[in-house]
N, C-alpha and C positions, 0 to 999 in steps of 0.2 A: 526815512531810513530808521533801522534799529535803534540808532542814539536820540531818533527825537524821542525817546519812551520812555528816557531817561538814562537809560544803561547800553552800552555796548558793549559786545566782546576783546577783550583786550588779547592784543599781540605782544605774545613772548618771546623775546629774542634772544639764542642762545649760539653764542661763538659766530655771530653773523647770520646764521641763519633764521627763518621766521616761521614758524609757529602761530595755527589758527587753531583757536579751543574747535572740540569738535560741533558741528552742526549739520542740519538737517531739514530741507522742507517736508512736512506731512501736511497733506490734506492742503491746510488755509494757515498753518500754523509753521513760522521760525524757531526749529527746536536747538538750542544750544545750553553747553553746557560747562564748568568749568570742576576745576582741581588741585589739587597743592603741585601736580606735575607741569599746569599749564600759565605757571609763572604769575599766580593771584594769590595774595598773600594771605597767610596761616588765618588769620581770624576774619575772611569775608569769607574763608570757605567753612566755617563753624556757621557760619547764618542762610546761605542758599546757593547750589551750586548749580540747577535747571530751571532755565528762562524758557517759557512758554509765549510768543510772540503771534497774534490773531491778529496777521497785518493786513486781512482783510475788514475784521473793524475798528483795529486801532488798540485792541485790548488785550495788556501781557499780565503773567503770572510766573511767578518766581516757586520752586518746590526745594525742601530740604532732603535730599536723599542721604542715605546711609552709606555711601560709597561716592568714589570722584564719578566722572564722566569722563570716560575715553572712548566710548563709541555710543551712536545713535542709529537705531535699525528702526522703519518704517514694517511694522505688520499687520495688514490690512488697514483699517483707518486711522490704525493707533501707534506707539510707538513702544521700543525696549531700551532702556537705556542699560548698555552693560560697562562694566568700571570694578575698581579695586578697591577693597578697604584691606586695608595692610599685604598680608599676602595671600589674601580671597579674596576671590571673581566674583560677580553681583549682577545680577539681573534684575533691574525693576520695570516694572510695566507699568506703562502711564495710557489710561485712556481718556483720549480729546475729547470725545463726545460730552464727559463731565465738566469737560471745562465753559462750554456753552452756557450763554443763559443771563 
């Protein structure tokens, strides 16, 4: 599972209810992602907020983006991650294929 790779997505529980950061299958890859919104504290979201998961060979990667992660769109092979840094909306685009190899 995702936690043998060292990290798992962590559940945020707020007033009882629970909260899953957002994620994503593409292709061969567990796209998840986190945020100062998704209950992970202020300075591990200063270091990396989109885990890249290749759990068909076992091989994950961690990406710093310039905004949280509140949604993950699959487009074509690749993916968009869209999110907020303050109060602008952010679209980044991550292509899988570079991450082979």
């Amino acid at each position: 599972m995702v936690s043998s790779f060292g990290f798992a997505p962590r559940i945020a529980q707020l007033r009882g209810a629970i909260f899953f950061p957002p994620l994503r299958f593409v292709g061969r890859y567990l796209i998840y992602g986190t945020g100062s919104a998704w209950g992970y504290p202020k300075e591990n979201v200063a270091k990396w907020n989109l885990f890249l998961v290749d759990w068909a060979r076992g091989n994950s990667h961690q990406l710093k983006l310039t905004h949280d992660v509140d949604r993950i769109e699959q487009m074509g092979s690749d993916a968009v991650i869209v999110g907020t840094n303050g109060n602008d909306l952010q679209f980044s685009a991550v292509r899988l294929e570079s991450c082979e190899g």
